[in-house]
VEXZA-276469 format. One record per residue (C-alpha): residue number from 1; residue in one letter; x, y, z. Coordinates in nm, 3 decimals, padded with zeros to 5 digits. Example, Ala and Ser with C-alpha at 12.3 -4.5 7.8 and 13.67 -1.06 7.14 Angstrom:
(node 1 A (01.230 -00.450 00.780))
(node 2 S (01.367 -00.106 00.714))
This chain:
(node 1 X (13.264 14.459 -01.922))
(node 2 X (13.542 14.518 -01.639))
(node 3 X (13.405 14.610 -01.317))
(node 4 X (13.500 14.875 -01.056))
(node 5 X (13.609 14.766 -00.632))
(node 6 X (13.776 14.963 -00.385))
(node 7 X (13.981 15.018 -00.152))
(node 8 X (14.032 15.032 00.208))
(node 9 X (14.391 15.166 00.253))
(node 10 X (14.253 15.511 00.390))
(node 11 X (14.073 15.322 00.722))
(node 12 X (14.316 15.370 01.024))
(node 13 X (14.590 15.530 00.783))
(node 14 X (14.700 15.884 01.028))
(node 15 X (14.965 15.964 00.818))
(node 16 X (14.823 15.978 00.462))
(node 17 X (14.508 16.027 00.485))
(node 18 X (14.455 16.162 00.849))
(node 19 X (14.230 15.923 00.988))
(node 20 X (14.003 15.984 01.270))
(node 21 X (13.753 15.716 01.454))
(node 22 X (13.552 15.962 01.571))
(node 23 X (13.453 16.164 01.219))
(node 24 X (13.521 15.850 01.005))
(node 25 X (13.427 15.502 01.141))
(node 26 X (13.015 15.605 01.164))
(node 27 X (13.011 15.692 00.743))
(node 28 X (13.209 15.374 00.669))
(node 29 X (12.966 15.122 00.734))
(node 30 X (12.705 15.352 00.543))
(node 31 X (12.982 15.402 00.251))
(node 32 X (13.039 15.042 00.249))
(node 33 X (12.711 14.954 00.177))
(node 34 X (12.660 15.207 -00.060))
(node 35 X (12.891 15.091 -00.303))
(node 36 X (12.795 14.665 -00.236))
(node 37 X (12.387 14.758 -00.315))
(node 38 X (12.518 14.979 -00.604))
(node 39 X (12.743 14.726 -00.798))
(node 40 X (13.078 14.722 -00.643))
(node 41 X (13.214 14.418 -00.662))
(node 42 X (13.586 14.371 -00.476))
(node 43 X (13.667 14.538 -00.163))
(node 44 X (14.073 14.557 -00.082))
(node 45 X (14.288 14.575 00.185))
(node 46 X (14.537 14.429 00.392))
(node 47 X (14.733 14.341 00.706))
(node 48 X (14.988 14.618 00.652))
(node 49 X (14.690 14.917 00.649))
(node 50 X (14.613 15.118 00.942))
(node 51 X (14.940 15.335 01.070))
(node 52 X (15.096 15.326 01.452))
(node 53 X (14.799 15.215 01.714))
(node 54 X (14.568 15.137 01.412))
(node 55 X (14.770 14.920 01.277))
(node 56 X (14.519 14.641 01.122))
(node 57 X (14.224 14.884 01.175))
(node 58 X (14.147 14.843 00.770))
(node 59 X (14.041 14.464 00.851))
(node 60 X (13.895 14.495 01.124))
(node 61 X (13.645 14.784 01.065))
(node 62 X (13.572 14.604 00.765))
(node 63 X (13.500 14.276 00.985))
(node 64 X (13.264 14.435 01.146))
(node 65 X (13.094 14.622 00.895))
(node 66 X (13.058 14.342 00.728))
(node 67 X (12.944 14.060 01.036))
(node 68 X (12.653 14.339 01.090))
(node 69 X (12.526 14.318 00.750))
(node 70 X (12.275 14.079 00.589))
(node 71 X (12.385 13.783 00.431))
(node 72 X (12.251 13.902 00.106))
(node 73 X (12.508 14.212 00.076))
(node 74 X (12.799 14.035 00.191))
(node 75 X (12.743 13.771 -00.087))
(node 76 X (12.785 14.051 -00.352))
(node 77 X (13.156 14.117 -00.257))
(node 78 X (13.479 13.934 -00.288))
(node 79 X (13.673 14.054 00.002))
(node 80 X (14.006 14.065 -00.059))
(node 81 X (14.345 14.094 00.175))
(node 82 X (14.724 14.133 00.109))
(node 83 X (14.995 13.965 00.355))
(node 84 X (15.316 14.107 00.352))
(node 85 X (15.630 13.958 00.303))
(node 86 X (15.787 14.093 00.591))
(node 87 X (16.151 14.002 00.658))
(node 88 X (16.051 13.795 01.011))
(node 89 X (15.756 13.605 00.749))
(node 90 X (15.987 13.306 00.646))
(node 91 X (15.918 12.975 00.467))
(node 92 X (15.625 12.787 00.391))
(node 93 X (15.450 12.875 00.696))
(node 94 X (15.566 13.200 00.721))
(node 95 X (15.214 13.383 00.657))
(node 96 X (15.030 13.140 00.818))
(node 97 X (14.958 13.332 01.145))
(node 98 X (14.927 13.621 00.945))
(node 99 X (14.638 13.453 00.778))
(node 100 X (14.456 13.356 01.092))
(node 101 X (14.504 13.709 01.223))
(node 102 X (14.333 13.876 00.878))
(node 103 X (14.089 13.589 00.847))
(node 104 X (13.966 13.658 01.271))
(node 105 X (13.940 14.023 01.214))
(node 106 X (13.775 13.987 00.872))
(node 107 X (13.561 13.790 01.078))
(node 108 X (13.525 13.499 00.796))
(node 109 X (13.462 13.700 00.578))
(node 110 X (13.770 13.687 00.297))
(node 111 X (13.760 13.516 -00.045))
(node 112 X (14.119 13.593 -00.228))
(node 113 X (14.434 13.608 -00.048))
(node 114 X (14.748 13.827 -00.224))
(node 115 X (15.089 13.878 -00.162))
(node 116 X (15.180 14.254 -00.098))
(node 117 X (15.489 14.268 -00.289))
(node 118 X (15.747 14.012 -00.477))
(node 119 X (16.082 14.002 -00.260))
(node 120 X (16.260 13.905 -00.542))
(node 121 X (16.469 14.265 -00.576))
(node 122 X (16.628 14.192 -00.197))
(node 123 X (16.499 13.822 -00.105))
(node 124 X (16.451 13.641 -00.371))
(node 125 X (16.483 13.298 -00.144))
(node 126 X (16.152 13.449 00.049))
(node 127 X (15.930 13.482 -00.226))
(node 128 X (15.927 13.111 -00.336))
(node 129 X (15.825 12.938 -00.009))
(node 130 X (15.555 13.201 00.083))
(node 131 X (15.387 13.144 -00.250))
(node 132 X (15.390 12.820 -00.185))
(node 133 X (15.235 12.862 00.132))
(node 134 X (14.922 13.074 00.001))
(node 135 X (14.890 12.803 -00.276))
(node 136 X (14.857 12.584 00.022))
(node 137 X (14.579 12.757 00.173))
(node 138 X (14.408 12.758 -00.184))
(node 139 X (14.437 12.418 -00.188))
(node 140 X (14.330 12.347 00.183))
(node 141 X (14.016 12.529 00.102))
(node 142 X (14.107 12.775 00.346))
(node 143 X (14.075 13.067 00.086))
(node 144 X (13.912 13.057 -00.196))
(node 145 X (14.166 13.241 -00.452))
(node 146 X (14.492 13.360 -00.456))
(node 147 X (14.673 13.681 -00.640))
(node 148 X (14.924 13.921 -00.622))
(node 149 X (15.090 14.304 -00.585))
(node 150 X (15.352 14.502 -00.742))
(node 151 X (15.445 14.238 -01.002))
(node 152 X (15.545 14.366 -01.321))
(node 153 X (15.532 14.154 -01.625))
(node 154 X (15.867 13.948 -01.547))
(node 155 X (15.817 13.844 -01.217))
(node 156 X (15.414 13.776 -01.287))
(node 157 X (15.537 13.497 -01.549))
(node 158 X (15.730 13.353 -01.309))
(node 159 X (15.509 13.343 -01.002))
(node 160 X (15.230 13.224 -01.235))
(node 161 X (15.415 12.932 -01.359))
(node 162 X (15.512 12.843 -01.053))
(node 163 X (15.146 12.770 -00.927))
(node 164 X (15.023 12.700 -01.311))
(node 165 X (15.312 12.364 -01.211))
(node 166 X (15.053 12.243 -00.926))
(node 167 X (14.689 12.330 -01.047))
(node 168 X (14.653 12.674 -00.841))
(node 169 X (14.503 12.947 -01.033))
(node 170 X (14.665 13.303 -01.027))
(node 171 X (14.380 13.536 -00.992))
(node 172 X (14.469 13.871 -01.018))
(node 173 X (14.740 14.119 -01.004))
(node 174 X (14.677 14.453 -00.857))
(node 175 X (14.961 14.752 -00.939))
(node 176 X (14.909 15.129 -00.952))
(node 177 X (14.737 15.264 -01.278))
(node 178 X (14.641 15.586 -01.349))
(node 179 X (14.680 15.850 -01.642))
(node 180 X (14.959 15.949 -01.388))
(node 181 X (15.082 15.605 -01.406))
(node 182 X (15.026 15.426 -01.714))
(node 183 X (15.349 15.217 -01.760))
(node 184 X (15.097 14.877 -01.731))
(node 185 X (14.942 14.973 -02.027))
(node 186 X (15.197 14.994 -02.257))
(node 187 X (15.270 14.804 -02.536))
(node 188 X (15.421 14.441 -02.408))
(node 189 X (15.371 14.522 -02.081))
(node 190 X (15.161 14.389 -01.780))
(node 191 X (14.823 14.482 -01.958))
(node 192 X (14.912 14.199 -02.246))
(node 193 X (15.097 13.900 -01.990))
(node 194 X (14.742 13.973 -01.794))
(node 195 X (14.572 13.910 -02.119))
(node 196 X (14.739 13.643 -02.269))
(node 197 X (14.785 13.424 -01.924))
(node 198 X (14.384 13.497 -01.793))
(node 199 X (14.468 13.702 -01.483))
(node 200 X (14.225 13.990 -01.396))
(node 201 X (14.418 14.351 -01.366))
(node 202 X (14.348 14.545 -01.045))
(node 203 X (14.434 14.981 -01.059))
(node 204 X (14.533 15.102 -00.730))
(node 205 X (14.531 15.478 -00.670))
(node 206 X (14.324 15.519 -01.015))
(node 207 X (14.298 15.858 -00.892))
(node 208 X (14.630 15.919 -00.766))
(node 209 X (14.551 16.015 -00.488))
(node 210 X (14.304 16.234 -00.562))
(node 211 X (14.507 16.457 -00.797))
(node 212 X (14.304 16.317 -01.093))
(node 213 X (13.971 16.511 -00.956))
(node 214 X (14.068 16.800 -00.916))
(node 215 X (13.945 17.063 -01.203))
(node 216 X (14.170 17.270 -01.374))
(node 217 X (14.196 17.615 -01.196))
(node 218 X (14.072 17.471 -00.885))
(node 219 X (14.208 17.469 -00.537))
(node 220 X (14.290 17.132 -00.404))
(node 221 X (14.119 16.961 -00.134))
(node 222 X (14.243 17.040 00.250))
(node 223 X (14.445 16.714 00.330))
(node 224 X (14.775 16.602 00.520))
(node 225 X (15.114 16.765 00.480))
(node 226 X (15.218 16.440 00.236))
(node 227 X (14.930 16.442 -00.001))
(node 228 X (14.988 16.902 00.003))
(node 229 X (15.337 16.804 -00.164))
(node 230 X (15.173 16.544 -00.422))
(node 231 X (14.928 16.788 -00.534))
(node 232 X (15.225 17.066 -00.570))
(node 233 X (15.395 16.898 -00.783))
(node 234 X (15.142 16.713 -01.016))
(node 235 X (14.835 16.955 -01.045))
(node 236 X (15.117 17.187 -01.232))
(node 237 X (15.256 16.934 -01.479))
(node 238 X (14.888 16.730 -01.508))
(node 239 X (14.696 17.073 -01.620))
(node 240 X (14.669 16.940 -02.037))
(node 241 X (14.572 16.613 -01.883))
(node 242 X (14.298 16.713 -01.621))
(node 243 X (14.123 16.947 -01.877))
(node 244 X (14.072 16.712 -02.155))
(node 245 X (13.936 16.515 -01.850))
(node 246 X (13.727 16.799 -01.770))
(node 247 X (13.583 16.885 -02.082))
(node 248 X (13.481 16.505 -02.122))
(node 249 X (13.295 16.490 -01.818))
(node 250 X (13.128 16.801 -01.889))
(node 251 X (13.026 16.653 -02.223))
(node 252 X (12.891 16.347 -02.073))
(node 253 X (12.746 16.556 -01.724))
(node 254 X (12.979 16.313 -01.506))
(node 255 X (13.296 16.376 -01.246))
(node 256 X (13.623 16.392 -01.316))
(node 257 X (13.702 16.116 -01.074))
(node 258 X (13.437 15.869 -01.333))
(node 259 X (13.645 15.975 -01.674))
(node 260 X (13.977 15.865 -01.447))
(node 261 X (13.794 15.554 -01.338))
(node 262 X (13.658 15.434 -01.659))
(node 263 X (13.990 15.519 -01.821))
(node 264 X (14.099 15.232 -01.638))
(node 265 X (13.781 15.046 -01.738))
(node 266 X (13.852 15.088 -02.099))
(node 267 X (14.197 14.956 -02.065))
(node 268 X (14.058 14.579 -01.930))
(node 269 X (14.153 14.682 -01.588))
(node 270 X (13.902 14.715 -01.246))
(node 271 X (13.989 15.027 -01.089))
(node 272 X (14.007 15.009 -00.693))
(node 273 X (13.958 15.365 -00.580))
(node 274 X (13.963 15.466 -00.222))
(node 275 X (13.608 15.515 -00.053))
(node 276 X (13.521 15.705 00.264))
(node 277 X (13.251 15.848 00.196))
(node 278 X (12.919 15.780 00.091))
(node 279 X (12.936 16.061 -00.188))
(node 280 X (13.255 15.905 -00.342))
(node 281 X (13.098 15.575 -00.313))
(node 282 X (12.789 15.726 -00.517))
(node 283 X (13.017 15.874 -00.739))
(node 284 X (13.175 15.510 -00.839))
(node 285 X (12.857 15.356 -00.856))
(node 286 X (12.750 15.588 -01.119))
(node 287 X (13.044 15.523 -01.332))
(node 288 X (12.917 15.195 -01.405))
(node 289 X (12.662 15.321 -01.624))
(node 290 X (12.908 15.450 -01.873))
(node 291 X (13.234 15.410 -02.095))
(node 292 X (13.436 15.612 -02.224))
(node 293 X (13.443 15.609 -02.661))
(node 294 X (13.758 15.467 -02.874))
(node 295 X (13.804 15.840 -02.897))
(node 296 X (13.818 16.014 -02.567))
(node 297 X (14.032 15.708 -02.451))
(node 298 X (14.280 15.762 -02.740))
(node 299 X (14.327 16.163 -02.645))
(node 300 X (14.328 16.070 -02.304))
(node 301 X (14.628 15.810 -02.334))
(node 302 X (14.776 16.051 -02.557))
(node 303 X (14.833 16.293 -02.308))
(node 304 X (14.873 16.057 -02.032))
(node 305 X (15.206 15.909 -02.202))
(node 306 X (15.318 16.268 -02.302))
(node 307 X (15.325 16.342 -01.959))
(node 308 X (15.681 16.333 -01.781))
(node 309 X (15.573 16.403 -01.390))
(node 310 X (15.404 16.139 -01.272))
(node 311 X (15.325 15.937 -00.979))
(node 312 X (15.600 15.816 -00.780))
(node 313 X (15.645 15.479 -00.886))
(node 314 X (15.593 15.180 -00.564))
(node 315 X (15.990 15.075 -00.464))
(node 316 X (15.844 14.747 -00.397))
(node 317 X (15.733 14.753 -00.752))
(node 318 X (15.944 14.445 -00.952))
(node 319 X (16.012 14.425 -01.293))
């Protein structure tokens, strides 16, 4: 049965998600461990997270969550970091101080190494010699595994052939899935190359941002002026959607946020939703006990492919 992770891209992010040390950084470690002692088993993030003076805040509060904590707890995640392919990241060894800068403020602590996005849209002479480079480190012992970010079923051939040629496992892929973005699930698509090539599927923003918890009628959650103008435009267009969600979870006397998650769940892929608190780290926890029936995922894919607003899609999304 497919797990559930999370993510870390709220920790130091200003702009999004209106981070502040003060009110966030003492619930984190609490949040973190939470969601380790209650199941959770992959904990994301990466050099890119954490906005203007935070920048690499993600890793490094999670270092040092993580350092502080017993042996025991840390041995029940896989910690996992994306590098980005940055234009000034070139060649072979072009993530390689990127990778000792994750790895010191992870403090160690960092099993599976990803790349952010494929380059092949605007670089395509980039992507091939970073690859190479993680596979390196993979086979170095350095890291332990190795996946990737944004790939869509094309370019996740490709990049899996290309370390299938020298013995290096592809891991995972991680790309945004929701029922406000359900293009990986389609028929042919990334769900069935994942399948058919033994590569675990990671869901970003399951909860799209947080539009997928919000009951029908309800008033959204104060938040910053970018996630006001999400919620304006799909809370209008996502009302069918979010009430079938509604009345399951009423039915079943669970969230919202755990019908969105196991939606993912019952589609083969781990959901990775944002914690930051210790109540939304509860609440994930808890959807581990259940799955969603053949039935309530077949209305709820229904009306996730009948609906036309959806998430913006990721430009560094490939094909």
């Amino acid at each position: 049965m497919t797990g559930i992770g999370f993510g870390t891209w709220s920790w130091g992010n200003q702009l999004l998600w209106g981070y502040d040390p003060d009110r966030d950084d003492p619930e984190l470690a609490q949040t973190l461990e939470v969601a380790a002692q209650g199941g959770l088993s992959l904990v994301d993030t990466a050099d890119s997270y954490g906005t203007g003076r935070f920048n690499g805040r993600s890793e490094a509060l999670l270092g040092a969550i993580l350092r502080a904590r017993d042996p025991t707890l840390r041995s029940r995640l896989t910690v996992a970091t994306k590098l980005a392919p940055f234009p000034w990241r070139l060649g072979r060894r072009g993530f390689d101080r990127a990778f000792d800068a994750s790895q010191e403020r992870l403090a160690g602590q960092l099993q599976r190494v990803q790349l952010h996005w494929s380059t092949a849209r605007y670089a395509p002479w980039q992507e091939g010699p970073l690859l190479d480079g993680l596979a390196d480190l993979v086979e170095r012992g350095r890291v332990a595994e190795l996946g990737v970010s944004n790939l869509g079923p094309k370019r996740l051939r490709a990049l899996h052939a290309r370390l299938a040629a020298r013995g290096v496992p592809l891991r995972s892929v991680q790309v945004q899935l929701s029922l406000l973005a359900p293009d990986a699930i389609q028929s042919a698509g990334l769900k069935s190359v994942c399948a058919e090539l033994g590569i675990d599927l990671l869901a970003y923003s399951p909860l799209a941002l947080g539009v997928l918890a919000v009951a029908p009628g309800a008033t959204p959650p104060a938040c910053t002026q970018l996630r006001s103008r999400l919620f304006r435009r799909l809370l209008p267009a996502s009302d069918g959607l979010r009430q079938c969600m509604a009345s399951i979870a009423q039915e079943r006397q669970v969230s919202q946020a755990q019908v969105a998650l196991n939606w993912c769940r019952s589609h083969g892929a781990m959901p990775l939703p944002g914690l930051r608190r210790v109540h939304q780290a509860r609440d994930a926890v808890a959807a581990l006990a259940w799955m969603l029936s053949d039935g309530e995922r077949q209305d709820l894919d229904g009306l996730a492919l009948d609906c036309r607003t959806r998430m913006p899609a990721n430009p560094f999304m490939s094909a």
